[in-house]
N, C-alpha and C positions, 0 to 999 in steps of 0.2 A: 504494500500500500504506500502510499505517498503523504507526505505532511502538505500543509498549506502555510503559504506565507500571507500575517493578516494584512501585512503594508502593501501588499500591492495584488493578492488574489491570486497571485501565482504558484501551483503545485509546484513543490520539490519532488521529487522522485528521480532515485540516484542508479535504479538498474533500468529503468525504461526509458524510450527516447521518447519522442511529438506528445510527452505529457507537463514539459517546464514553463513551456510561454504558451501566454495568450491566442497566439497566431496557429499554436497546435491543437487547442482543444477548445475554442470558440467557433461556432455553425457547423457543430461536427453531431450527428443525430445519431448520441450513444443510446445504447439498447436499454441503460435502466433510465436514462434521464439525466446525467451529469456524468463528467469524466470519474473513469473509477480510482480508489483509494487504497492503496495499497501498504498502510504503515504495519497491518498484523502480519500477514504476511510475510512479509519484509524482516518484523521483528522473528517470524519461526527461522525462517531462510539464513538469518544472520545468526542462529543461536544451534543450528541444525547443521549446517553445511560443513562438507568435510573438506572442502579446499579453496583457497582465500588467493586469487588469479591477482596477478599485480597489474596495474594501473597500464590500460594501451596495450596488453597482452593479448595475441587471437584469444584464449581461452576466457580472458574477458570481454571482448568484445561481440565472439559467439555468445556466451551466455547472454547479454544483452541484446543480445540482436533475436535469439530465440522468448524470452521474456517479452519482447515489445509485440514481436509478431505473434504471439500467443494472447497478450492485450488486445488488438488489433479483432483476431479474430472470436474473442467472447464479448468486445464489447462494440467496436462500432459497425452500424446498420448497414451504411454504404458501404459499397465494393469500392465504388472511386475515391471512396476518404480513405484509404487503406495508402499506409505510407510503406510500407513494410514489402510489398509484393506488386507485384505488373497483374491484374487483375483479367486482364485478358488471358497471359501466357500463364498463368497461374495453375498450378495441377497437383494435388493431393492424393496418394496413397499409404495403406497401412497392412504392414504385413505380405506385401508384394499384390495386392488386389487391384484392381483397375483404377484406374489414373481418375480422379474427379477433379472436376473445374469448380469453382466457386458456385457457382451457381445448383449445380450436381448435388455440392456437397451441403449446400442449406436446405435441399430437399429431404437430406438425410435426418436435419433437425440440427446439423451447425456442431459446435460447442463438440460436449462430453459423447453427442451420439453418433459422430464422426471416428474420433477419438477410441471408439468401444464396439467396433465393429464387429460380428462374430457370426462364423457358419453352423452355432450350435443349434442342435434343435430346440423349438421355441420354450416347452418345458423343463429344459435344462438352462433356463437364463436367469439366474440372480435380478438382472438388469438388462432388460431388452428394448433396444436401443428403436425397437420397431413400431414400441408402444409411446417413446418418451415423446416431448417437442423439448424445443432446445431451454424452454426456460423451466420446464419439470423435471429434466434433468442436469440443470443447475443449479436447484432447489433440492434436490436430493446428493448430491456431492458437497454444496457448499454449507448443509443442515450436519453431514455427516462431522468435517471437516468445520468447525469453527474458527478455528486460526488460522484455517487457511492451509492450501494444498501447496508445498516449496517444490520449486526448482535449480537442480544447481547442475551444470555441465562438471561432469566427472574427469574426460579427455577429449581433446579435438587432436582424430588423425591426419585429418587435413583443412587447407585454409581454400578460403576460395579463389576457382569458382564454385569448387563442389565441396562445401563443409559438410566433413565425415566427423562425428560425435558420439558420444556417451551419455547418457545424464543418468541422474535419478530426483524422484517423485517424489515427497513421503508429507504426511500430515499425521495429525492424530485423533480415532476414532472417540469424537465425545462428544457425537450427537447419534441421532439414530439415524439406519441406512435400511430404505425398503422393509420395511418391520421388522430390524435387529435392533436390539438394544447394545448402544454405546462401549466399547468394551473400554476406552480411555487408552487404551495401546497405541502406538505406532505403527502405522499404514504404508509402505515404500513397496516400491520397485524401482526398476533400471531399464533400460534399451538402449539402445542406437536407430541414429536417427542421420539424413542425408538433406541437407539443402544445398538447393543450387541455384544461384545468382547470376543474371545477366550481367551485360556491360553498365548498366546504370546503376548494380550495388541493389535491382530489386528482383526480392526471391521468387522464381518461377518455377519450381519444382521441391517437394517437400514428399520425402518417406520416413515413415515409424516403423520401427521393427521391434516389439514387445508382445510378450503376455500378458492380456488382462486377466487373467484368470490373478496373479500375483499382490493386483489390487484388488480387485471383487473378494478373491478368497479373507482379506483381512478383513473385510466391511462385514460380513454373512457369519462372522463366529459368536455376535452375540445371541444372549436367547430371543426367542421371538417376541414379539411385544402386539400386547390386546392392540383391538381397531381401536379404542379409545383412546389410547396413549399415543399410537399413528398418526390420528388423527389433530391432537392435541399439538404434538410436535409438527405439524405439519402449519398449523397455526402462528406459533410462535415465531418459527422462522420467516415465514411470510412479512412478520413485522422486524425483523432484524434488519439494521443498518449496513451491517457489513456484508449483504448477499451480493453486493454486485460487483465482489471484486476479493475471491480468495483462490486461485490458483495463478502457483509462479512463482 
């Protein structure tokens, strides 16, 4: 998440980029209603992470360039406000599955249902991605996850134009996920991951190579919880402040 500055209305935020000036986040039609915040987060990410890239290093500057364009894509509406990517040449896969375009892939429900693709059969889905829209399953990651989902590049094998990566994921389970109750544990996994950049520095090509089984399996170990409680939590987090802005 990101601080504010009250002198002048301007966000700080020191791992994302087009979120510091005015000129980045004015007439830009973000999906919850204002630019997102990112200071909880930020605090797991800083308190979590296992490697501390030094200032101007690929390994920092991948991370922040993965960070912005993961902003990007859970929170603003426009394709052509998107700074991060050429929205035309733009193409997403995961797991080696067919290349989706932007457009494609908001069909799929955007966000976490892109992200969670899977050829399981429907009754063996924790979380099916077929059923969600992009902001019920935002709402269920970011209810699960209240501090917020980190990310932090582990290694970059190569620089661009084709950034070859590592990362890992982790949050911690202490909310409830699709009627598990909260186990308060730690949630992680890891993949590798391939962007690749034109000559204008914008990413036209994006692969994810992970199991989600590694995330879901952590979410799914609490006991099940009444419709009542579901339902309850599903309330609360509705009115949380911090829903539109906890992965990264």
């Amino acid at each position: 998440m990101a601080s504010s500055d009250s002198s002048n209305n301007i966000i700080t935020e020191k791992y994302r980029s087009y979120l510091n000036e005015e000129d980045d986040v004015k007439n830009i039609k973000w999906r919850y209603g204002a630019p997102p915040n990112y200071d909880v987060v930020n605090k797991l990410f800083e308190e979590g992470r296992t490697k501390i890239w030094s200032a101007g290093s690929v390994e920092e500057k991948v991370q922040n360039l993965v960070k912005t364009w993961e902003m990007e894509m859970f929170h603003k509406v426009n394709f052509d406000e998107y700074k991060t990517v050429d929205p035309l040449k733009y193409r997403f896969s995961l797991n080696g599955r067919k290349a989706l375009s932007l457009e494609e892939k908001r069909k799929l429900g955007g966000g976490y249902n892109s992200l969670l693709q899977t050829s399981l059969p429907e009754k063996f889905r924790c979380f099916n991605p077929a059923e969600e829209t992009v902001d019920s399953s935002h709402l269920a990651f970011t209810t699960a996850f209240p501090r917020g989902f980190a990310l932090e590049i582990i290694q970059v094998y190569s620089g661009p134009p084709v950034i070859v990566y590592k990362f890992r994921h982790w949050g911690f389970m202490e909310g409830p996920f699709k009627g598990h109750a909260p186990t308060g544990e730690m949630v992680e996994f890891f993949g590798m991951a391939i962007f690749e950049v034109d000559e204008n520095s914008k990413v036209v090509k994006v692969e994810f190579f992970y199991d989600r089984g590694e995330l879901l399996g952590g979410l799914v170990k609490g006991a099940a919880l009444s419709d009542d409680v579901v339902t309850t939590s599903k309330d609360v987090s509705l009115s949380c402040p911090f829903l539109s802005s906890n992965t990264g």
